[in-house]
DRENMI-446709 format. One record per atom (N, C-alpha, C): residue number from 1; y, z, x; residue in three letters. Coordinates in nm, 2 decimals. Example, Ala and Ser with C-alpha at 12.3 -4.5 7.8 and 13.67 -1.06 7.14 Angstrom:
2
R	resi	y	z	x	resn
R	1	-0.57	0.78	1.32	ALA
R	1	-0.45	0.78	1.23	ALA
R	1	-0.33	0.78	1.32	ALA
R	2	-0.22	0.71	1.28	SER
R	2	-0.11	0.71	1.37	SER
R	2	0.00	0.79	1.29	SER
END
This chain:
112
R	resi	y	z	x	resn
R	1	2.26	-0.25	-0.40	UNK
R	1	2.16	-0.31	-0.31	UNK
R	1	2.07	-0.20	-0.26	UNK
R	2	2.10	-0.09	-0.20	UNK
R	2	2.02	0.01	-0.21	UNK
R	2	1.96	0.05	-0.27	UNK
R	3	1.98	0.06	-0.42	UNK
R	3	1.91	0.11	-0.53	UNK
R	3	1.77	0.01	-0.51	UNK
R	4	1.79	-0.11	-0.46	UNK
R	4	1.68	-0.19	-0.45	UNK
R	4	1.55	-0.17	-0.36	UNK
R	5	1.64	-0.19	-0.27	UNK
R	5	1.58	-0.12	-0.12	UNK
R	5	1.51	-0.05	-0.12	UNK
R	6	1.53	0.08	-0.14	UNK
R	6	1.50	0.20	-0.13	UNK
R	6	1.34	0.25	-0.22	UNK
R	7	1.33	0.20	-0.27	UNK
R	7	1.22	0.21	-0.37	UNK
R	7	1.11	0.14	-0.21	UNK
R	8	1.12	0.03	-0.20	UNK
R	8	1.05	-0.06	-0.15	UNK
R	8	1.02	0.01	0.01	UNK
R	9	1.12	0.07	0.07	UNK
R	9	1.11	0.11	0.21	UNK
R	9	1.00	0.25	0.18	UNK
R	10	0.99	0.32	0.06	UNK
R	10	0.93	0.40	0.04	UNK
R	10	0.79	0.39	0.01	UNK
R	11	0.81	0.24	-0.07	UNK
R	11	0.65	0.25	-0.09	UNK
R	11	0.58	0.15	0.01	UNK
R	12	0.68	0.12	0.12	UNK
R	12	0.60	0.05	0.23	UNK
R	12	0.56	0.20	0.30	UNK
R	13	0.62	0.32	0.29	UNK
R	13	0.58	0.46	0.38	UNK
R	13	0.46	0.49	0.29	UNK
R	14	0.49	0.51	0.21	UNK
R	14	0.34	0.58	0.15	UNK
R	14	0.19	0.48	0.18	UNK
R	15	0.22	0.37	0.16	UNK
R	15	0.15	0.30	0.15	UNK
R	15	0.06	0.25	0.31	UNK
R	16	0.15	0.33	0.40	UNK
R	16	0.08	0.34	0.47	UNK
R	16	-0.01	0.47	0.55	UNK
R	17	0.02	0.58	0.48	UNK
R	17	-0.02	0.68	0.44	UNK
R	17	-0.16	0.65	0.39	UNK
R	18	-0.13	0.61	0.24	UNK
R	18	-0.24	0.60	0.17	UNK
R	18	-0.34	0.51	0.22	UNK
R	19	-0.30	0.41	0.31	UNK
R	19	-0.42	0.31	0.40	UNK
R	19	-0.51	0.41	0.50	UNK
R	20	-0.43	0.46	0.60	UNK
R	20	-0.48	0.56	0.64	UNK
R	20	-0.61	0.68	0.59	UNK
R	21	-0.51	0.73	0.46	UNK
R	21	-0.62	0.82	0.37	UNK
R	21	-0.74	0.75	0.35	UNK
R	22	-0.73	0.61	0.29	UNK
R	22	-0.84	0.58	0.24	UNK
R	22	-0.93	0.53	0.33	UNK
R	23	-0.89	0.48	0.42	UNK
R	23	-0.96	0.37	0.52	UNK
R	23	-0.96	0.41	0.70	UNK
R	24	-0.88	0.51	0.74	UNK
R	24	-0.86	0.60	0.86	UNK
R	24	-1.03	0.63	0.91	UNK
R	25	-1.06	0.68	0.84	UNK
R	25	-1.18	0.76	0.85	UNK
R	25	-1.27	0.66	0.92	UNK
R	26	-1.28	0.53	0.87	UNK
R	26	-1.38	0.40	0.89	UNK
R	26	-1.42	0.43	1.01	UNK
R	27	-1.34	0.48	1.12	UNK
R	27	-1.31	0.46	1.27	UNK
R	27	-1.45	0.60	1.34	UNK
R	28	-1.43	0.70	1.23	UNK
R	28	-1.52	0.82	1.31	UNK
R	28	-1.61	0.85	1.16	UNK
R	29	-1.68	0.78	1.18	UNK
R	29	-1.83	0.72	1.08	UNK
R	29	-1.94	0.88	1.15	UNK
R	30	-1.94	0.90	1.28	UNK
R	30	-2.01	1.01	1.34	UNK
R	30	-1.95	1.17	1.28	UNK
R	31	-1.84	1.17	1.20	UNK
R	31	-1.79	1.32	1.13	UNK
R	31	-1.84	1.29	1.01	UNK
R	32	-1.89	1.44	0.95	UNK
R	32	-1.93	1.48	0.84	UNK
R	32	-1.81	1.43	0.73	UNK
R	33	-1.92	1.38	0.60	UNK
R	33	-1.80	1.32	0.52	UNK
R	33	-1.77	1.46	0.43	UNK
R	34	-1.79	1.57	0.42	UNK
R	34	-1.70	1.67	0.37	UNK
R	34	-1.57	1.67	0.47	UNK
R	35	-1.59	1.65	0.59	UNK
R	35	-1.43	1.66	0.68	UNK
R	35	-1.35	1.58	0.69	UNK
R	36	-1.42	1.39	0.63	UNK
R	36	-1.32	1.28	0.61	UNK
R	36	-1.26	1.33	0.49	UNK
R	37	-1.30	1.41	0.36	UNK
R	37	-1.27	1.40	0.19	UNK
R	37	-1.11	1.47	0.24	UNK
R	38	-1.16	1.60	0.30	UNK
R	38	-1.05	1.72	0.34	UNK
R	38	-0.93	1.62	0.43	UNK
R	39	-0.97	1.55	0.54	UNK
R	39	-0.87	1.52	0.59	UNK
R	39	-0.79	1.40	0.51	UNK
R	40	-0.88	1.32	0.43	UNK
R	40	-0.82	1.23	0.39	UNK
R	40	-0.72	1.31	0.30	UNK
R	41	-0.75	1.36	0.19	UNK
R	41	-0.70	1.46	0.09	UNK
R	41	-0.55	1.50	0.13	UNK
R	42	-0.58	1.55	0.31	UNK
R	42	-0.42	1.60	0.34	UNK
R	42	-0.34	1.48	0.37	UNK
R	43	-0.37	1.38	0.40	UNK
R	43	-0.30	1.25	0.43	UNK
R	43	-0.25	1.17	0.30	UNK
R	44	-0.28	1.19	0.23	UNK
R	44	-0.26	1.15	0.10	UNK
R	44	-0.16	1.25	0.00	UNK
R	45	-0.14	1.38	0.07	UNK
R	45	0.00	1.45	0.00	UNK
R	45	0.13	1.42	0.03	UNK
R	46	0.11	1.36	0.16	UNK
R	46	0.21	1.27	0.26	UNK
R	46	0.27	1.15	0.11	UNK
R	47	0.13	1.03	0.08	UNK
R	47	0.16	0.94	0.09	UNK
R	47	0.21	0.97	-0.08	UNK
R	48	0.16	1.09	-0.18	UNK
R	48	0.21	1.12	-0.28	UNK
R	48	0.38	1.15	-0.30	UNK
R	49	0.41	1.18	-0.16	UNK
R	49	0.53	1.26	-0.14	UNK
R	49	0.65	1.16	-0.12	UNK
R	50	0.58	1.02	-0.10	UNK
R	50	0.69	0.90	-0.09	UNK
R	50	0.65	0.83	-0.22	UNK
R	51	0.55	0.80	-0.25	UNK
R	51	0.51	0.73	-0.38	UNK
R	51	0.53	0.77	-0.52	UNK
R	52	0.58	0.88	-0.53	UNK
R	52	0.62	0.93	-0.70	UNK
R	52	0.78	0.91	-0.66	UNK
R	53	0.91	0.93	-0.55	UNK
R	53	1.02	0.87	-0.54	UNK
R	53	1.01	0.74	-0.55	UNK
R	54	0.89	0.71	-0.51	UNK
R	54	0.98	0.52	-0.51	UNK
R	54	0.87	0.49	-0.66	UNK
R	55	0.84	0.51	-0.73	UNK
R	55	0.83	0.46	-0.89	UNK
R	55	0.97	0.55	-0.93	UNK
R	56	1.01	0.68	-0.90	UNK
R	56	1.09	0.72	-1.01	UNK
R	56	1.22	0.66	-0.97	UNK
R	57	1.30	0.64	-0.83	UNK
R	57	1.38	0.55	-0.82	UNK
R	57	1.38	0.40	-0.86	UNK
R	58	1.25	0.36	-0.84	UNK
R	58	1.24	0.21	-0.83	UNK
R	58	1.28	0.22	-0.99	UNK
R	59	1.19	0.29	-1.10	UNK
R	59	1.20	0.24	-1.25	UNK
R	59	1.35	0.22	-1.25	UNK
R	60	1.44	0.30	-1.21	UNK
R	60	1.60	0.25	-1.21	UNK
R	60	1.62	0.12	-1.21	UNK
R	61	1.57	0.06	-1.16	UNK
R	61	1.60	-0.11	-1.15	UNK
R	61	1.52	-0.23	-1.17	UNK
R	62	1.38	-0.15	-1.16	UNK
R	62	1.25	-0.25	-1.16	UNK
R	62	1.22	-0.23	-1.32	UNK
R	63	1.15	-0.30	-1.38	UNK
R	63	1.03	-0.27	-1.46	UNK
R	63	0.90	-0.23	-1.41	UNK
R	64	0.79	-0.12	-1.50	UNK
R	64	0.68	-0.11	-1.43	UNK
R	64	0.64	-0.25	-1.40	UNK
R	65	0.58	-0.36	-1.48	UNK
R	65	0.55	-0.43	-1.42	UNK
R	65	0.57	-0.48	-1.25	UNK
R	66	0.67	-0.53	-1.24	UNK
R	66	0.78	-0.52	-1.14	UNK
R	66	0.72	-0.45	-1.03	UNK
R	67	0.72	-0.31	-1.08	UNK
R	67	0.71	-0.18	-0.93	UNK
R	67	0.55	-0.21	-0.92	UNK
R	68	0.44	-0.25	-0.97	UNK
R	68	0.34	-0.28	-0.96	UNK
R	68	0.32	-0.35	-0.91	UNK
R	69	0.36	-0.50	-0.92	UNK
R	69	0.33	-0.56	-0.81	UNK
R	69	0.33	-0.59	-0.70	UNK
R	70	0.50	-0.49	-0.72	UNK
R	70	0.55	-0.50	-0.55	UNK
R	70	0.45	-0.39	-0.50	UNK
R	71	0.39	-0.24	-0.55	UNK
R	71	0.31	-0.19	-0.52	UNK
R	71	0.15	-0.27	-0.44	UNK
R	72	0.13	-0.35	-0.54	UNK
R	72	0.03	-0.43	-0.48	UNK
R	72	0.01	-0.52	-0.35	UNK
R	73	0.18	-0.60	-0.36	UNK
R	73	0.19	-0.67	-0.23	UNK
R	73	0.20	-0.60	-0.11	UNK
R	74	0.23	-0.49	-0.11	UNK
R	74	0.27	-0.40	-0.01	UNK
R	74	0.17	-0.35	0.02	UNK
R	75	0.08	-0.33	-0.06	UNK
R	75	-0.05	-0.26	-0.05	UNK
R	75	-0.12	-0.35	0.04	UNK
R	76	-0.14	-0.48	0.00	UNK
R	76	-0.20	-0.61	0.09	UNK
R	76	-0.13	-0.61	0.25	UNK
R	77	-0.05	-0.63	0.22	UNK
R	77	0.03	-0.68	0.38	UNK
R	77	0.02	-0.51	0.47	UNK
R	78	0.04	-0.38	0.40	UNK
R	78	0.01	-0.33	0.50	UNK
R	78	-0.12	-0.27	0.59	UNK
R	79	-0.23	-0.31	0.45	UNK
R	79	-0.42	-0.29	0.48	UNK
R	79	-0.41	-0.42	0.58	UNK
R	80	-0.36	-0.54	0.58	UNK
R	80	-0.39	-0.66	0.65	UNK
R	80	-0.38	-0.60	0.77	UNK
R	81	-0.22	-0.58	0.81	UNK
R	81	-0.23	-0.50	0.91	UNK
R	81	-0.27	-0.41	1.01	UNK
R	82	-0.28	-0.30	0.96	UNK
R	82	-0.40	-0.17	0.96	UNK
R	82	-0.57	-0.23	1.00	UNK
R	83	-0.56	-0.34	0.89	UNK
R	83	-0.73	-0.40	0.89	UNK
R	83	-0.72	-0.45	1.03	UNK
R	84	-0.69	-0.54	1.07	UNK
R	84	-0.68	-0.62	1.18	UNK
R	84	-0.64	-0.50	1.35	UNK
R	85	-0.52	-0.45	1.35	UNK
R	85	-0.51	-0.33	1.42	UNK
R	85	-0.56	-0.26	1.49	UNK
R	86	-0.61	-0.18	1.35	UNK
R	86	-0.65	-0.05	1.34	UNK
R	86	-0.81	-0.06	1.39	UNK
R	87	-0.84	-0.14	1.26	UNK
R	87	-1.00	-0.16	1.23	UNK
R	87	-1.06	-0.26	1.35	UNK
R	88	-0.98	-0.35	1.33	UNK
R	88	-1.02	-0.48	1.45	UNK
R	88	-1.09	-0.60	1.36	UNK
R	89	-1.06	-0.58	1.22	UNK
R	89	-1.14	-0.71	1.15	UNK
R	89	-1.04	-0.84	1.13	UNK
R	90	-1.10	-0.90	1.14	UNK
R	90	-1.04	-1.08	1.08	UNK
R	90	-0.97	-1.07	1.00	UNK
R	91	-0.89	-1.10	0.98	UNK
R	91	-0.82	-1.19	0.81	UNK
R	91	-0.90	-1.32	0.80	UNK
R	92	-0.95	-1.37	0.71	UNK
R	92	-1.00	-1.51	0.69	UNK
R	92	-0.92	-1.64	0.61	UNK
R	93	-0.99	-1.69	0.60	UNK
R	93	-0.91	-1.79	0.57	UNK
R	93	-0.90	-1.75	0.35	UNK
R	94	-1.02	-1.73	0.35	UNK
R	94	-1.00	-1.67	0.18	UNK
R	94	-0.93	-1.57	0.14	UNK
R	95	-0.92	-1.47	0.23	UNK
R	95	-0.84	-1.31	0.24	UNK
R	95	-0.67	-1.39	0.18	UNK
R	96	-0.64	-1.45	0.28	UNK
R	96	-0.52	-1.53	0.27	UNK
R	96	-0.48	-1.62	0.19	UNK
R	97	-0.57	-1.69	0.08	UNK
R	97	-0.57	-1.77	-0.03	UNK
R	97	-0.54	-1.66	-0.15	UNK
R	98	-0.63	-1.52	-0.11	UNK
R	98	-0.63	-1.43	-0.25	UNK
R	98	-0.49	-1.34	-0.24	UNK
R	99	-0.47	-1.34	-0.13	UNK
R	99	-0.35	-1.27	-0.13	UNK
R	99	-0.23	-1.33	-0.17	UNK
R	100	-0.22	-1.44	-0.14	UNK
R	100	-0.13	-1.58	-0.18	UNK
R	100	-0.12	-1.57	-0.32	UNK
R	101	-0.22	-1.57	-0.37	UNK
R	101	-0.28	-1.62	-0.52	UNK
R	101	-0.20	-1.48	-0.60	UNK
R	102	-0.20	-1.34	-0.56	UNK
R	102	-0.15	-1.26	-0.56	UNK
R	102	0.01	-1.24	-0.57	UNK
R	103	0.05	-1.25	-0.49	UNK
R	103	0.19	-1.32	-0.46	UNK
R	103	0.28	-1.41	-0.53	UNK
R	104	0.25	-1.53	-0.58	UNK
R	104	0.26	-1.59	-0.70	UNK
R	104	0.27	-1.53	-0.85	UNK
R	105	0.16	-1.42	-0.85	UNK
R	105	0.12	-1.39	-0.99	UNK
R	105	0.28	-1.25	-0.95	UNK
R	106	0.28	-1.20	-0.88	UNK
R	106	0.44	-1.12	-0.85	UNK
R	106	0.54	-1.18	-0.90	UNK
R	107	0.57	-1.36	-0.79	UNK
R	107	0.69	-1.41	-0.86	UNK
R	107	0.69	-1.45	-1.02	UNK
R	108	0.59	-1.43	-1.06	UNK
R	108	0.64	-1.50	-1.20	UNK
R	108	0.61	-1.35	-1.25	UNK
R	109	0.64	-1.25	-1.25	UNK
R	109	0.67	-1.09	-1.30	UNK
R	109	0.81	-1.12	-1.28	UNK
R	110	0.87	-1.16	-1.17	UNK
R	110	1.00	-1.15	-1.16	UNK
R	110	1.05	-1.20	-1.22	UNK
R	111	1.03	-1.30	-1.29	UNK
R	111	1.12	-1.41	-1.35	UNK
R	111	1.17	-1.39	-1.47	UNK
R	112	1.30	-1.42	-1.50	UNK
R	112	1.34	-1.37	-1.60	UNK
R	112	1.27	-1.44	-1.70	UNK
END
């Protein structure tokens, strides 16, 4: 069961890392974008440092397919979060149809 786990608790860390990296910056628009690239850059060794363990554990049990999409869902639910939070934007009503629609296309990855 761990073996399972574990992959997933990781790429929920990095992935919020990597939200951060990519999307952190949105907030201080008034800093030079050579000091967003740099800082993003260091925030993103972070999110490297969880994200190459949880593909090389996850392949243990997952197929790439598999670790991809769960990469993807995770990717969604924790920008949603962050987006709304962090950023202060909406989720809408279509945000949540595509992400759904997403989600679906995961379960049938799983399926035997």
């Amino acid at each position: 069961m761990w073996n399972h786990l574990l992959p997933i608790a990781l790429l929920v860390g990095s992935n919020v890392f990597m939200t951060f990296a990519w999307y952190g910056h949105l907030r201080f628009t008034d800093r030079p974008l050579w000091l967003v690239v740099i800082a993003s850059w260091g925030i993103a060794f972070f999110e490297y440092c969880l994200q190459v363990p949880a593909n090389r554990l996850g392949y243990t049990v997952y197929n790439p397919a598999q670790l991809k999409a769960m990469q993807e869902i995770i990717t969604l639910l924790v920008f949603s979060v962050f987006s709304v939070l962090y950023l202060g934007s909406a989720i809408r009503w279509n945000h949540v149809v595509g992400f759904a629609l997403l989600v679906a296309a995961a379960f049938f990855l799983f399926r035997d």
